[in-house]
N, C-alpha and C positions, 0 to 999 in steps of 0.2 A: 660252601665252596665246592665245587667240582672238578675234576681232575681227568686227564688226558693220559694212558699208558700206554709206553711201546711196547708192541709183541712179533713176532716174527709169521709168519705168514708158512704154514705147511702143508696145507691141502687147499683148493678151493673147487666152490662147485657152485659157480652162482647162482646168486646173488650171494652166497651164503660162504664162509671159509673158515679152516681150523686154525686159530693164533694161537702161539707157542707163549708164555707169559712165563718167563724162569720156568719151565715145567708143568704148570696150569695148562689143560689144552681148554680154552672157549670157541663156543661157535659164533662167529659175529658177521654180521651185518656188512658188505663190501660192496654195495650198489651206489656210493659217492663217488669211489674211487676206482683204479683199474689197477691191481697191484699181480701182481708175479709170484709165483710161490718162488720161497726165499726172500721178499723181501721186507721189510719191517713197515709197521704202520700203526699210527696213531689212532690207539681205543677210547672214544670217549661214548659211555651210555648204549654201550653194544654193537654201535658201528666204529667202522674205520674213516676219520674224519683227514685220513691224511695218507700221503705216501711218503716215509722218510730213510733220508741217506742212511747208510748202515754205520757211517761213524757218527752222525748227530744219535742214531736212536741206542746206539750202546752206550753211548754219555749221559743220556738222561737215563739209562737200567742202571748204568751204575750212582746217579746222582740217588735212587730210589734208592737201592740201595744203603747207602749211606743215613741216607733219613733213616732207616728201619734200625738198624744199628744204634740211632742216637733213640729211640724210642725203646731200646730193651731193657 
């Protein structure tokens, strides 16, 4: 299975830009999407396959979250 994470978006420099991941900084991939620094976007496999609202994408950090928790 694969899985899609939101990260927050803090520098960009395309095609390429820094997501913020809880603190993780990754370089990913932003040539699908047109996103803004500041705003959140779904990581799936190095790119940004998404642009998303900033209350949908802190409900799925914090649904992670929670999974992680049930996992310790």
């Amino acid at each position: 299975m694969c899985i899609a994470i939101p990260g927050k978006i803090i520098s960009i420099d395309a095609p390429r830009a820094k997501v913020d991941f809880n603190g993780n900084i990754v370089d990913v991939n932003v040539g699908l999407v047109d996103p803004a620094i500041g705003d959140y976007v779904l990581v799936h496999a190095g790119c940004a396959i998404e642009v998303l609202q900033k209350d949908r994408a802190l409900e799925m950090i914090e649904l992670f979250r929670e999974l992680e928790e049930l996992t310790k």
